[in-house]
N, C-alpha and C positions, 0 to 999 in steps of 0.2 A: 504494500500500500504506500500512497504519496502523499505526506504532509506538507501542508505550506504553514509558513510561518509569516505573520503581519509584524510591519510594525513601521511605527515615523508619524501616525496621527498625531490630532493635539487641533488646539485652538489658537485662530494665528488674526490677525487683523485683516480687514478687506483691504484688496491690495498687496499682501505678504506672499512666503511662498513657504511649503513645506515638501517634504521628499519620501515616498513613502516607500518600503524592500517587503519584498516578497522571496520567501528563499525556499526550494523545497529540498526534502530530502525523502530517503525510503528508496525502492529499488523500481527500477525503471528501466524500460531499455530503448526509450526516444521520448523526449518532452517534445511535443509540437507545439502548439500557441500557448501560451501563457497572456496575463492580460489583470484587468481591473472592468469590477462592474461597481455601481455603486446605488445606493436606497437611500431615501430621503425619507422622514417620515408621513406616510397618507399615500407616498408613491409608490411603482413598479421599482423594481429593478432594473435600471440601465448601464448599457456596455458604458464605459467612459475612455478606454485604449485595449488593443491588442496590439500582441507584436507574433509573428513567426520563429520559428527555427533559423531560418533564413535572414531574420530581423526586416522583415516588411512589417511596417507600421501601418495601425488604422485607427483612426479619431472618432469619435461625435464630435460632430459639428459645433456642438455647445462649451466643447475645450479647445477646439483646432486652434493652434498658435499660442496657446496658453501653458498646456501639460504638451511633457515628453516625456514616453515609454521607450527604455530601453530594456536591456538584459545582456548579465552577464554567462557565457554559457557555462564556463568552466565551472562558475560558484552557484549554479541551476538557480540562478537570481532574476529576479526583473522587479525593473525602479518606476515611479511615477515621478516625475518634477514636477511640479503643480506652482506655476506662478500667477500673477495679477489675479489672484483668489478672489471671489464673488461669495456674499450671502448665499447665493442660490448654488453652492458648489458643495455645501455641509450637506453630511449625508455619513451613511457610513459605508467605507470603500471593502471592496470584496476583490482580496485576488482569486483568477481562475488560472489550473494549467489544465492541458490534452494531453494526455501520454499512451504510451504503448508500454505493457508490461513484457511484450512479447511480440516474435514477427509476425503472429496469427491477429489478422485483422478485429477478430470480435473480443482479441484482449486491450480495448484504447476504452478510456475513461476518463469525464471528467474529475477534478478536486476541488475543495474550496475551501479558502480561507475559513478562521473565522469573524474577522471582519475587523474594520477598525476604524476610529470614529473621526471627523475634518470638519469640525466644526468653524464657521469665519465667520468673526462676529468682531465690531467693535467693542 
């Protein structure tokens, strides 16, 4: 099994920026996307970055130019930057990764954090 591990939330001013890691660990034998969704309270669930194996990135519209997804592959890591932070950005962030425990296609699975909180507030 793949855990990930959160951490980097907190409460920052609107306008500020904070960084959040996501690390996994456990046995694997391919991480493919890895990523963040996030919840707001009364809301869904939305994606807010992925990233690839390959490191292809993909945004919401709602942080394009704001937050940057990376990953590091060697340390099964992946980062959020989150700058020019907005009210409407608090939420609590969720990492996800896709793995393969195996080269048999019906061993891939998702994981999930268990979440962590981005509060921006003056």
């Amino acid at each position: 099994q793949v855990q990930l591990v959160e951490s980097g939330g907190g409460l920052v001013q609107p306008g500020g920026s904070l960084r959040l890691s996501c690390a996994a660990s456990g046995k694997f034998f391919i991480l493919f996307n890895m990523g963040w969704y996030r919840q707001a309270p009364g809301k869904q669930r939305e994606l807010v970055a992925t990233i690839t194996s390959d490191k292809t990135t993909n945004y919401a519209d709602s942080v394009k130019g704001r937050f940057t997804i990376s990953r590091d592959n060697a340390k099964n890591t992946v980062y959020l930057e989150m700058n020019s932070l907005k009210p409407e950005d608090t939420a609590v962030y969720y990492c996800y990764s896709f793995q393969a425990v195996s080269a048999a296609p019906s061993d891939r699975y998702t994981t999930w954090g268990q979440g962590t909180q981005v509060t921006v507030s003056s």
